[in-house]
N, C-alpha and C positions, 0 to 999 in steps of 0.2 A: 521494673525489671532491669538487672544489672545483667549486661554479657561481659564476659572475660574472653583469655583464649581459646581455651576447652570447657568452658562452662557457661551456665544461666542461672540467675538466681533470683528469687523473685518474693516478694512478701503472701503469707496465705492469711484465710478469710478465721484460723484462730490466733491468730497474733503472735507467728512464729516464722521461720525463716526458710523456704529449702533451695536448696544449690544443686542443680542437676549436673552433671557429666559424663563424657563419654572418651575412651580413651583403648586405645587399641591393645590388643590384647600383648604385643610386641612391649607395651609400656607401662603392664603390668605387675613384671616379675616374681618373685619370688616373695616376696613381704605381702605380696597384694597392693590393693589398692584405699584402702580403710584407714586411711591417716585421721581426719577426723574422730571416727571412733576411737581410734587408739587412744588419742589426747584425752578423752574425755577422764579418762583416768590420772592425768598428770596434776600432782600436788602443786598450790601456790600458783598458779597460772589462769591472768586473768583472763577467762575467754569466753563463747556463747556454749550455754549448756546444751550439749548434743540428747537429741528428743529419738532418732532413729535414723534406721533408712530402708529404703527398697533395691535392691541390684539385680540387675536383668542380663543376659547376653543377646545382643542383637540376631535376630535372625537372620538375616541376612548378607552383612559383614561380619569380618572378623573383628570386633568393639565389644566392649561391655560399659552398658550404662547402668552410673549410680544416683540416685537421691535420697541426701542426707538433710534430716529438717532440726533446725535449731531453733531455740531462743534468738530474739531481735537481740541486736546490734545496743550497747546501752547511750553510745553515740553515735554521729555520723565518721565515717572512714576521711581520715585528715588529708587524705587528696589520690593524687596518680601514682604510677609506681616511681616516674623518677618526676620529682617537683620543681618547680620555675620559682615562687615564691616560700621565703617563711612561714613557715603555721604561727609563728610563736609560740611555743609549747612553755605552758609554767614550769616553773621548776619543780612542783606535787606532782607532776605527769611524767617529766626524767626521773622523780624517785621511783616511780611507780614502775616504771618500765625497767628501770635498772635493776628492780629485786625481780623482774619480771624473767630476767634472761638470765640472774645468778640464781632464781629456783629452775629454770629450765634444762642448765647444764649441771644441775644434782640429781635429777631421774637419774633413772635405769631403764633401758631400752637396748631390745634385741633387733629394732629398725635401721635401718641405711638409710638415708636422709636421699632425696632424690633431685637437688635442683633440676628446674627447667625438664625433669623428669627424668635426669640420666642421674643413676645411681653415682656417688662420688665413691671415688677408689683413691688409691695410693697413685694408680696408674694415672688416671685422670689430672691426679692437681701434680703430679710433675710436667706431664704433657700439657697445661695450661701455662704453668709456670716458665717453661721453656721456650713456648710459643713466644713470649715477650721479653725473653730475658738471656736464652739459649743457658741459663742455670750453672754457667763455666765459674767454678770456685765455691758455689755453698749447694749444702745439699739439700734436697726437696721433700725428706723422710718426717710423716706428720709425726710429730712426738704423745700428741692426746688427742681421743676420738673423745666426744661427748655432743648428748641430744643439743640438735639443733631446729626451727624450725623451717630452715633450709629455704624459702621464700620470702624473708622479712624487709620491707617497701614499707611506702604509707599508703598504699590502698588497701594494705592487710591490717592495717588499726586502728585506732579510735580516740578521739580526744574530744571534749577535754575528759572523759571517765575511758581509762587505755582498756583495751580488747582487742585480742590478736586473736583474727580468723585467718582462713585458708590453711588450714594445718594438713593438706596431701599431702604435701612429702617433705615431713620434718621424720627425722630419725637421728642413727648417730654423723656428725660428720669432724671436720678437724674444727680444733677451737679459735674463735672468733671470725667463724663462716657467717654467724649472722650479723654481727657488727661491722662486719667489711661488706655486706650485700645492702645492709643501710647506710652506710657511708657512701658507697656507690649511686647509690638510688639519691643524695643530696647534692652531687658532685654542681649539679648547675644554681646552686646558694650557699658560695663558700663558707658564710658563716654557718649556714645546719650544719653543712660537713667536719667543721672544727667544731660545734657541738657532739656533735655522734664521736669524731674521736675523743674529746675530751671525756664522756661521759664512761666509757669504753674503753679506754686508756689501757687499762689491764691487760684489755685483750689485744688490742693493738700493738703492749708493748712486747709482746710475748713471741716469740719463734715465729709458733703455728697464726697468731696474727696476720705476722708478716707476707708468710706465703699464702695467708685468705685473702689478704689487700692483693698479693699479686693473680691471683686465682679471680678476682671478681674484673681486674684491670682488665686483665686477658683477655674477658668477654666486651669491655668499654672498647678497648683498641684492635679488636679481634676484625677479619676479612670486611663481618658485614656492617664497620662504625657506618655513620652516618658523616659525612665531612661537616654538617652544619651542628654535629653535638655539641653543647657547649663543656660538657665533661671531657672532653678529649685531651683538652689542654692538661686540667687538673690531674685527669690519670696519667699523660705520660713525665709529666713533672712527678708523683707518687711513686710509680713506678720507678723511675731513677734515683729517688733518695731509698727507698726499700731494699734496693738492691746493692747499695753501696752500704746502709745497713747490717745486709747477709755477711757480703764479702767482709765487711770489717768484724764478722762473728758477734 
């Protein structure tokens, strides 16, 4: 049985997967909550084939809980969300991932992408941006929305054969929100980190990049860091050359 933060997930007795959840009906909105299902339609995208689900409203709280049953995992999930050690990832595994995330931002999708379950706005990644940067000189305006799967760590993949699960709250958001949320999640083994951007590059080098690298900082150096992170360094060094980046347009 795997626990997460809002969820359980546990292998069944035919050789498939389901993921329970519960989540308040405040953290629902307007798209709902069917991220999974929705995927299941996405071209080119390697992931566990979604089998169904059941959704209930709690009686008693204001919650609604889901379980969605999938196909197994075709690997083990290559670690935590943010990692202390290298996996070593072949270089057939960054191929694979990389056409993984250049089919994912050619969908089409009427979703809002929700990290950490708050829907991302225009509003949002200024006021992130600003938080660590007060944004005086370049502007914050996302220039391209495209699907993203808005939670991407290494507890949401698989190697050595890649599968990206956890798909709740991918939809559209600005681009290179998931390259900068895995760069993020490396920050404490600088060389993954300089792989994810290398690999990524494109996206990194790009406007909307820049302000996801500072959008995901925000949350590394945000009220609640931890003083013993070891990312703390890396982000506010990242953050300081991004933003002489902006200003220098």
């Amino acid at each position: 049985m795997v626990r997460k933060r809002r969820s359980v997930g546990a292998r069944t007795d035919r050789r498939t997967w389901v993921r329970i959840e519960r989540r308040g009906l405040d953290k629902i909105g307007v798209q709902g909550w069917n991220g999974t299902e929705c995927a299941a339609r996405l071209d080119g995208i390697a992931q566990p084939t979604w089998q169904g689900c059941v959704v209930w409203r709690d009686a008693d709280e204001p919650v609604m809980w889901r379980a969605d049953e999938t196909e197994l995992l075709p690997s083990a999930p290559i670690g935590t969300a943010i990692l202390s050690e290298d996996p070593k990832l072949q270089d057939s595994w960054w191929q694979a991932f990389n056409a993984l995330l250049d089919a994912l931002v050619a969908q089409d999708t009427t979703r809002v992408a929700t990290p950490d379950t708050v829907t991302i706005t225009q509003a949002l990644v200024t006021e992130a941006v600003r938080s660590i940067s007060r944004a005086d000189g370049f502007d914050t305006t996302v220039e391209r929305w495209v699907p993203a799967h808005a939670d991407l760590n290494w507890a949401n993949m698989t190697a050595p054969t890649l599968s990206v699960f956890d798909w709740e709250d991918w939809g559209n958001a600005p681009r290179g929100l998931d390259s900068a949320s895995l760069w993020g999640s490396s920050l404490a083994v600088p060389s993954l980190a300089d792989r994810v951007r290398l690999e990524r590059r494109h996206d990194f080098e790009s406007r909307d990049g820049k302000l996801m690298t500072l959008f995901v900082c925000s949350k590394i150096l945000g009220p609640h860091a931890h003083p013993q992170d070891p990312r703390l360094e890396p982000a506010r060094r990242m953050t300081d050359q991004v933003i002489a980046e902006l200003h220098a347009g």
